[in-house]
N, C-alpha and C positions, 0 to 999 in steps of 0.2 A: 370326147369326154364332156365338153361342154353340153351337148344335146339330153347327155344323158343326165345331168347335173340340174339341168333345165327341168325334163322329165320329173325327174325326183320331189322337185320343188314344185310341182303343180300338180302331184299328186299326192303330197301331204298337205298342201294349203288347198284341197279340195274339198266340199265337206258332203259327207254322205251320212244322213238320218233316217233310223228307222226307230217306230213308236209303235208303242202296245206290244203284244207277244211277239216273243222270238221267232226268225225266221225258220222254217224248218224245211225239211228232204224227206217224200214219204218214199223214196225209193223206187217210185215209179218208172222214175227213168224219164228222156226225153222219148217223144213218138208211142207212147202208150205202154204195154206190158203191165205186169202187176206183179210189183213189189225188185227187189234187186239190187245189187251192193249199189248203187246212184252214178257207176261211174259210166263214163262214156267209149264210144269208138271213134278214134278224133279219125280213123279212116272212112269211115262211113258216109260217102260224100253225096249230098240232095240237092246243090245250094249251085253257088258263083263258081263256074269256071273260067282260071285266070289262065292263056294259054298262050298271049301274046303280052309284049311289055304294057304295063297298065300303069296310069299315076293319077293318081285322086288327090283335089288339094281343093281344103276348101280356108277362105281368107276370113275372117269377119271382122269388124272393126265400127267401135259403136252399136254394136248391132243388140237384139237379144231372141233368141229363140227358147222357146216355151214348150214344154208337154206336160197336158193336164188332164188328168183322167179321174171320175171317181164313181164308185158304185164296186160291189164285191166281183169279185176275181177282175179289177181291171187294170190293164199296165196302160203307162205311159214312156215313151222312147224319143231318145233323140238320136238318131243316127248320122256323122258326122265324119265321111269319107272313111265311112266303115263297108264291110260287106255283112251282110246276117244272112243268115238259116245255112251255114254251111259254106265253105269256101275252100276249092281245091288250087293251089299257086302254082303253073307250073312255066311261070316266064317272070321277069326282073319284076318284081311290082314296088311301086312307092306308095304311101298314105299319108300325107299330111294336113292335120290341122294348125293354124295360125289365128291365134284369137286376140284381138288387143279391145280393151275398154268395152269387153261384153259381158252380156249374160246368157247362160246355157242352164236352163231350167226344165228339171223333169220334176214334175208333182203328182202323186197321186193317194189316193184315202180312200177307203175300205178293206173288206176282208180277205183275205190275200193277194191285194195290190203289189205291183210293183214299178216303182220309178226307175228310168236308168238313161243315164247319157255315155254313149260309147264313139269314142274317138278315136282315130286314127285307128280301128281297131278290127280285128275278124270275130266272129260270134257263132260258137255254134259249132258242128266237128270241123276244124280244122288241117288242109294237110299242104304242110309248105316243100316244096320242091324245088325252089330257086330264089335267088336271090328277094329278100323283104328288108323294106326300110318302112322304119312308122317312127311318128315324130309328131309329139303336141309342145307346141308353144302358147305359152298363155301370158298374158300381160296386163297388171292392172283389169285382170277379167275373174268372173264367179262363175265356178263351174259347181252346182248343186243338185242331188239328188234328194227328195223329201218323199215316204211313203207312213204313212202312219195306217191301222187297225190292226188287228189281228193276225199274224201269220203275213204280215205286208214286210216289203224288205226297198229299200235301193241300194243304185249299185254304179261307182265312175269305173267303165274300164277307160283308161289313157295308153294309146297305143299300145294296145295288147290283143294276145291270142284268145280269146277265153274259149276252148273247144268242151267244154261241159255244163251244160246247159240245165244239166241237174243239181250242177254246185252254185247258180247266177239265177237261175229261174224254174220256180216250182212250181210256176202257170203251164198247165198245157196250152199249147197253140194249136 
């Protein structure tokens, strides 16, 4: 209960800003097609196979990590004992991050930019099959996402599944 108390609290004293127009979904989808209700197949698996016990931890302290991108369609990312592009669980896995007296910085400006710092988190179709612990502690730390132009968006996932990648990011990759 605490962990998740914890959680709770570092994810509203998070701040995530986005300037100029709103972000939008042209229904593309992740992986190309044209046009489509934008949702995902969180089976659809491309990415990280977890097949034996896995534990990602990453500590910082003092520290500050930066992502800075700018010029139109460009992202900036911090990935932070996460998996991206896809991640199938199927053994005990851990994910922790511990941040005390840091900074976690993703910036990025122009025309559908997108900043994003993702912790303890999976990204992308997701499919869990055993046991998952994710857990972010933050301390005396900033964790900020900045995207400004047009159709620019960011984005903190905090220990989380995010398997739609149409609802988080309208950049194709």
């Amino acid at each position: 209960m605490k962990k998740l108390a914890l959680i709770a609290v570092v994810a509203a004293t998070s701040l995530a800003l986005s300037t100029g127009a709103l972000a939008h979904d042209d229904g593309g989808g992740d992986g190309g097609g044209s046009g489509g209700s934008g949702s995902c197949t969180p089976c659809s698996f491309q990415g990280v196979y977890v097949g034996a016990p896995l534990n990602q931890a990453v500590s910082l302290s003092g520290s500050n990590v930066n992502a800075t991108a700018s010029g139109s369609s460009s992202y900036a990312n911090n990935n932070i004992a996460t998996n991206t592009f896809g991640v199938k669980i199927m053994a005990a896995t851990n994910q922790v991050a511990s941040i005390s007296g840091s900074n976690v910085n993703a910036t990025a400006s122009g025309a559908n930019s997108e900043a994003k710092n993702n912790l303890a988190s999976n990204i992308g179709p997701v499919y869990v099959a055993a046991a998952l612990n994710q857990a972010v502690s933050a301390s005396g730390s900033n964790i900020n996402a900045t995207a400004s132009g047009a159709w620019s968006q960011a984005v903190n996932n905090l220990a989380t599944n995010n398997g739609c990648q149409t609802c988080s990011a309208p950049l194709p990759r």
